[in-house]
N, C-alpha and C positions, 0 to 999 in steps of 0.2 A: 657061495662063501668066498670071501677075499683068498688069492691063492697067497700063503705065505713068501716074504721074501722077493715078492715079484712085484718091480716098481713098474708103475700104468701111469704114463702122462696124458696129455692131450691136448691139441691146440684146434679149438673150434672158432674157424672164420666164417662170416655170412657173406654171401657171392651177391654183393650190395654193389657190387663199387670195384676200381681198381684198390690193391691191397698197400696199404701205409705202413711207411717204417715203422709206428709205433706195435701195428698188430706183428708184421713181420719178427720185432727184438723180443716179443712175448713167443712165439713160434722158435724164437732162436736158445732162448734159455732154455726153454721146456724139453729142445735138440740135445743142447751141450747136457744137462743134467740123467736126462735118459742115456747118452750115452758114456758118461762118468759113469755111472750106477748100473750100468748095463739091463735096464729097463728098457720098456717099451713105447712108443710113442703114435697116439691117436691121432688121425688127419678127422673130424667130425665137420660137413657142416652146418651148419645151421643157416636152413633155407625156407624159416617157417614165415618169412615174408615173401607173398607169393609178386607182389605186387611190385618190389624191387629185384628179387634173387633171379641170377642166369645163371644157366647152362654157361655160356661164354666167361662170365665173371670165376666161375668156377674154374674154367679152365685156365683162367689167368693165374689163380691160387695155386694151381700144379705146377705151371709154366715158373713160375717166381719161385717157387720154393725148389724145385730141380735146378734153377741157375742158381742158385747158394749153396747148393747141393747140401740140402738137408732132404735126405729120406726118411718116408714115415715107412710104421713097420705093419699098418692096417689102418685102411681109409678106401672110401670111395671106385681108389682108384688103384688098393692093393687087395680089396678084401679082408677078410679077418674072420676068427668066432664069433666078435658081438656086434654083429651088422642089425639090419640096415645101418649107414654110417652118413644118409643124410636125415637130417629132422623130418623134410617132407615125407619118409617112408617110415617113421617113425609112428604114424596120428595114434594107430590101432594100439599100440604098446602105452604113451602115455593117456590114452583113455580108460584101459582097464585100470590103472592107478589112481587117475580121479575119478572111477567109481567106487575102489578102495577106499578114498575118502568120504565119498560121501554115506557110502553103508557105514561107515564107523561112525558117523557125526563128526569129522573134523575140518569138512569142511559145506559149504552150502551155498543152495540159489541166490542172485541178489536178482531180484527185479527193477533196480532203481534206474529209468530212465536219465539222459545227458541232462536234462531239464532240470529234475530232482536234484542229482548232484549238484550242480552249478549250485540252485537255490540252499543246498546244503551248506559247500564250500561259502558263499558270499554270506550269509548268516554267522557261520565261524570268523570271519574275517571283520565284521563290523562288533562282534562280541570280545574280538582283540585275543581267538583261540587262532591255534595254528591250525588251517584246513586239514581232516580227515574221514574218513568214514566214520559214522557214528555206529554202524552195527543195526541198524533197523532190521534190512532184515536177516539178523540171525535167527533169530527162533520163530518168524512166521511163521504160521499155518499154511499147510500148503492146501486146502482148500479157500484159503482167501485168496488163490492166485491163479488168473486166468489160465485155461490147458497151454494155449498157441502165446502167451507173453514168450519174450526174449528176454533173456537173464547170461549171466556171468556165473563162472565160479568165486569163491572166494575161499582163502582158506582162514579157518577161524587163529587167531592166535590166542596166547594163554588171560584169562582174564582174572588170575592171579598174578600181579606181577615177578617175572622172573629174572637171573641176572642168563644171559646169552655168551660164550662165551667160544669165540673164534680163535683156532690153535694157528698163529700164521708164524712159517718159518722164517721170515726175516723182519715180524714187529714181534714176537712171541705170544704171549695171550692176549686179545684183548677185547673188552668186554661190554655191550650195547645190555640195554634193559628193553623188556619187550613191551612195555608202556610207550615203546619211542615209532610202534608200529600198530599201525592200524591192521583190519581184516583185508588181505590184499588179493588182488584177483590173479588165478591160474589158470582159468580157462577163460577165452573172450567168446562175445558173442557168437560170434561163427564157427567156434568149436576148437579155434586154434589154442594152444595150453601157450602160457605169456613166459618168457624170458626164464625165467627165476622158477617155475616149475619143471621144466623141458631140460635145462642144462640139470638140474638135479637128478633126473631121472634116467638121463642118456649119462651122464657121470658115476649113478651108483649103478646101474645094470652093467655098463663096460668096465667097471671096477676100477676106476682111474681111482690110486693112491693117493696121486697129491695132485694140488689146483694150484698150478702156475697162473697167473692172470695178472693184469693191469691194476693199479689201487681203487680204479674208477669203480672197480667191483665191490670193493670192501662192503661199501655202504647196503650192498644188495645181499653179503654173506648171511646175515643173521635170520634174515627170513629164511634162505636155503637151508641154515643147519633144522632149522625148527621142520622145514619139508623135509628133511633126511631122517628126522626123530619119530615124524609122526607116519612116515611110512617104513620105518623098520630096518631103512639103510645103514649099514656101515657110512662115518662120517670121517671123510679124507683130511689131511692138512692143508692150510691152504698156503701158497706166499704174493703176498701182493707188489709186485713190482712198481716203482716208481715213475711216474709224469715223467715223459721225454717235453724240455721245454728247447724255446730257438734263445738262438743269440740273447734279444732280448726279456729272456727268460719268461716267457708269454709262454703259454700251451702250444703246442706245437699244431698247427692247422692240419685237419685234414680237408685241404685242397691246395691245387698249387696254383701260385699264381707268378714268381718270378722264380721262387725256390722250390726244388725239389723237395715232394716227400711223401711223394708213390714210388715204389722199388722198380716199377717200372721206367720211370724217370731216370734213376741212376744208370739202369744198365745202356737205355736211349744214349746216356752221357759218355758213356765209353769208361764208367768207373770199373774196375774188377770187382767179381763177384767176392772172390777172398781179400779184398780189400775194405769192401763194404764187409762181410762176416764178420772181420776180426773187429772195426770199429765199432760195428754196432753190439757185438759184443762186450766190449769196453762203456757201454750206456748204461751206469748205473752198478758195473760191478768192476773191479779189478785186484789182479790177483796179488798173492801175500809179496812177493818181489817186484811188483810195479812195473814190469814189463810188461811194453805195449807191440811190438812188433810180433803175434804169434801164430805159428801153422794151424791148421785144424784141431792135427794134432795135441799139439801143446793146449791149446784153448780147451780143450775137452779133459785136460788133464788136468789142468788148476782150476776148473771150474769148482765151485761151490755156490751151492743159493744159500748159505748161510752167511755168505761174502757183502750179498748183494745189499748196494745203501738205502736206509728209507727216506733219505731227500730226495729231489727231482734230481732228474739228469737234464743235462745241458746240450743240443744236438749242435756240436763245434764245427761245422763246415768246415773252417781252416785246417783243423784238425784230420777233418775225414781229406781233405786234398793232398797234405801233408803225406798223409798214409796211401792212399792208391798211387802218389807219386814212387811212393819207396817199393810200392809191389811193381808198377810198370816200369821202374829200371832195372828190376830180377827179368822179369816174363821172358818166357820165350820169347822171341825175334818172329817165327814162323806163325806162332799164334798171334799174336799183338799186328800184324801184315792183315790176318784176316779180319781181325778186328776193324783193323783203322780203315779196311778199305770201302764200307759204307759213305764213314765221314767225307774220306778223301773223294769220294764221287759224287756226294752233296754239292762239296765243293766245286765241283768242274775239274778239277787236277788232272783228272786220266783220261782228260780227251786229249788229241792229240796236237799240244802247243808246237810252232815251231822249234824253238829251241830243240825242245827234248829230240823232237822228229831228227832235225840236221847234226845232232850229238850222240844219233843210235841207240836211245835208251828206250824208244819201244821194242820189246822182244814180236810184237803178233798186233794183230789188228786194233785191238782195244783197250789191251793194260801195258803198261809201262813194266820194263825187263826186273820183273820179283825180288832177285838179290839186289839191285839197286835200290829199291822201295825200300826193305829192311833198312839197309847202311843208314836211308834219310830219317830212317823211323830212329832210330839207336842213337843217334846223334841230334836227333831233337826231343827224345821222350824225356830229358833229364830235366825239362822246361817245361813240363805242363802236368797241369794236375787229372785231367782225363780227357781223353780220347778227341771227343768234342775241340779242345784246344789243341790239334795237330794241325788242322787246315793251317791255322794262323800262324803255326810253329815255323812250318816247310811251305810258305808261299815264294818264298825266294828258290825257292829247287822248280815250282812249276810255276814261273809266270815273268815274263819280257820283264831283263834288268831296268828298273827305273829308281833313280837319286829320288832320296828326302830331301835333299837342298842343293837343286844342280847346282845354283852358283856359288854356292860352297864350295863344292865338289870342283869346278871348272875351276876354280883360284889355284885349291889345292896341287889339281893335274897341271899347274901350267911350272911348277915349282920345278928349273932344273934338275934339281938331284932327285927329285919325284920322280920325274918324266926317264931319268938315265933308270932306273931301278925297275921303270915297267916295260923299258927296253928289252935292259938284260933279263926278266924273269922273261917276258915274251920270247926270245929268243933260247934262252934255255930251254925252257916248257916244251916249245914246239923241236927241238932237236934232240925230245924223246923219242927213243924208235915205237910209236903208239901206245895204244893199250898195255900193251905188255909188261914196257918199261915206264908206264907214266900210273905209278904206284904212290902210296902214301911216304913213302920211303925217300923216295926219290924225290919227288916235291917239297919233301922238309931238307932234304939235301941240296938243292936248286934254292931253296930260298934264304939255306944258311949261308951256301958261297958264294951268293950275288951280296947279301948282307956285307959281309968279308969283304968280296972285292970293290964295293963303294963306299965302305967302310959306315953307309949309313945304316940305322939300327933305329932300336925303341919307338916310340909311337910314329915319328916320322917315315918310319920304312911301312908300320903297320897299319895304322890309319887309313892314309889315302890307298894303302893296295885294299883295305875292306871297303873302302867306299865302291871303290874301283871293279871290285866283285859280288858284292851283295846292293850295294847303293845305299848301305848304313852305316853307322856309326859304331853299331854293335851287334854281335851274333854266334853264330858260332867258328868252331876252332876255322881257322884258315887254310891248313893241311889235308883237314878232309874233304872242308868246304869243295876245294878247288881241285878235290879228287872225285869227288861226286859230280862237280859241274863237267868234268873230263877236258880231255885234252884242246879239243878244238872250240868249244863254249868258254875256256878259260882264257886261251891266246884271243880269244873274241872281244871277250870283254877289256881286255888289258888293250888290247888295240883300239876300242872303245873309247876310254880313256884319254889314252894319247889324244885323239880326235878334238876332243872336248877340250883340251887344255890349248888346243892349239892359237 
């Protein structure tokens, strides 16, 4: 018996495949709601394809849903009371139920070979009917059937027509006639029970309340209530969440080909995990105050599936960059280091360039000195939308000054009051007593009173000294730049310079 009062979710993935956003936002609400409601929440999966499901795909579903950090509360991989909690350990339990059936007469053998069918199906179709089963054999004799034939189950549906009538929390009632379905099969040949029998029966024995799912499912609800009815089940609410579509408002693929849209993909990309949570939380629902920037917290606190829209949701890329930009210039500096430093060794960065080598910024053998890494990371993260985009951020910190347009740059440097300005910053710079005193402070102080005393300013002073130091036209601030690059890589390049213009 249903325990009163105790809400039972459940999110059943099949270990098919790497796992897609769109199953991951079905996983995420079914999270947020269980814990609004301080319900419970099922990890199930469904492994009754023996032929695609892994052990490994499986573990990729654990792996993905602990880096979102959504915990389930009994699964697989927590246990619980209504275990087994894959289908495969399941067979013995959904067997005694389709024998349940068939001793009541509600449901029965088919024998009808692919052949049969086919010739059934194309007969309908040149008659101008819609292909179905016609029900032959329902009431066969089962001595007109050989012992060893191969058959299917089917379960019979009502042959007085009825209206069906599915309780969903965010379309409210609504109602299919059972004319619109044929006798459809729950058990196949080889003894496996098909889709639409399996999740009902692993649904009402673990007593899930309600049925979060995709709308893709709707279509498949009214045969399940009629399976819920005619085995005795308590019949849950359901809410059918909305088609995640792209850009072009197409369905969203599940495969990737330029764009991400395996969760594995994103984290690869260096996006946050509470970046991606809070956006793909916002797929389809958003709460009474239209606030998009939310903590877990907060997300779990405005949630409602009564909220949720029944048009498609739009998967905004810009939108999701937009957001992991705003969470990677909160993050921690120490985390975001660990993070970046896959990319940054993709890239080649923390071998050992000269520059850095002759500028002291390896601390040890083979990474470059930690708090300096951060500073480059902090000062470029406000510039990229995930992780992936850092190499390209901070290639100017790890890789030999070279001009976008040396003879550009060469006109520039040859410019008297240029050249007196990379004098005196050169000459200042270096007549800081080192590290110590060659601070962000001090550098903005060196570069205001050389400004002062040549009275040159505004793009003229600041131009050609960025060219002069990055080899760009634009970048970042100049005060840190040229404190990060340190003391003797800076008087380097500005001597550089000079050279060039000469």
């Amino acid at each position: 018996m249903q325990k009163e009062k105790e809400m039972r979710l459940r999110f059943p993935p099949s270990p098919t495949g790497k796992i897609h956003v769109g199953n991951i936002r079905t996983a995420l609400f079914n999270w947020l709601w269980a814990r609004k409601k301080g319900g419970k929440l099922v990890l199930r999966i469904e492994d009754t394809d023996t032929e695609r499901s892994t052990r490994e795909f499986e573990e990729i579903i654990f792996k993905e849903l602990n880096w979102l950090g959504m915990d389930v509360d009994e699964g697989p991989n927590r246990g619980g009371d209504y275990g087994p909690y894959r289908q495969s350990e399941r067979l013995e339990i959904y067997q005694q139920q389709l024998d349940k059936l068939l001793r009541e007469g509600k449901a029965y053998k088919c024998y009808c070979s692919k052949e049969e069918l086919e010739e059934m199906r194309q007969q309908q179709k040149e008659a101008g009917e819609i292909p179905h089963y016609d029900g032959r054999c329902r009431d066969l004799d089962p001595a007109e059937v050989p012992g060893d034939a191969d058959y299917v189950l089917r379960f019979k549906m009502p042959e007085t027509p009825e209206e069906i009538v599915v309780r969903d929390l965010i379309r409210g009632e609504v109602s299919f006639s059972s004319e619109d379905f044929d006798d459809f099969v729950i058990q196949k040949s080889d003894g496996m029970p098909t889709y639409n029998f399996a999740v009902v029966v692993d649904d009402a024995l673990m007593e899930i309340s309600q049925v979060i799912r995709g709308e893709d499912h709707l279509s498949n609800t009214p045969k399940q209530v009629k399976i819920y009815q005619a085995l005795g089940f308590f019949v849950p609410d359901f809410a059918h969440l909305p088609l995640i579509l792209d850009e072009e408002r197409a369905k969203l693929k599940k495969r990737s080909d330029e764009q991400a849209v395996y969760l594995g993909e994103f984290r690869e990309q260096g996006y946050l995990p509470e970046a991606l949570f809070n956006f793909l939380a916002l797929l389809g629902w958003s709460p009474e105050d239209e606030q998009e920037i939310m903590s877990r917290e907060e997300l779990v606190e405005k949630f409602d599936i009564s909220r949720v829209n029944k048009s498609a949701a739009v998967f905004d890329r810009e939108k999701l960059n937009w957001m992991n930009n705003a969470y990677l210039r909160e993050a921690d500096l120490d985390r975001l280091l660990e993070l970046s430093l896959p990319h940054l060794k993709e890239a080649g960065y923390l071998d050992k360039s000269s520059w850095l080598m002759e500028a002291g910024r390896f601390s040890g053998e083979r990474e470059p000195d930690r708090d300096w890494l951060k500073e480059v990371i902090d000062l470029s993260r406000e510039g990229i939308s995930c992780l992936a985009e850092l190499p390209a951020e901070v290639e100017l910190f790890f890789t030999e000054l070279e001009q976008e347009d040396s003879e550009a740059a060469a006109q520039d440097f040859q410019d008297p009051e240029v050249r007196e300005v990379f004098q005196r910053l050169k000459a200042e710079l270096a007549g800081l007593a080192g590290e110590a005193d060659y601070s962000e402070e001090r550098i903005n102080q060196v570069f205001q009173q050389v400004r002062k005393e040549t009275g040159i300013g505004g793009r003229k002073f600041y131009h050609p000294l960025r060219l002069a130091l990055t080899g760009r036209g634009s970048g970042p601030g100049l005060v840190k730049f040229a404190w990060l690059l340190g003391q003797e890589e800076t008087c380097r390049r500005l001597e550089l310079a000079l050279e060039q213009g000469e």
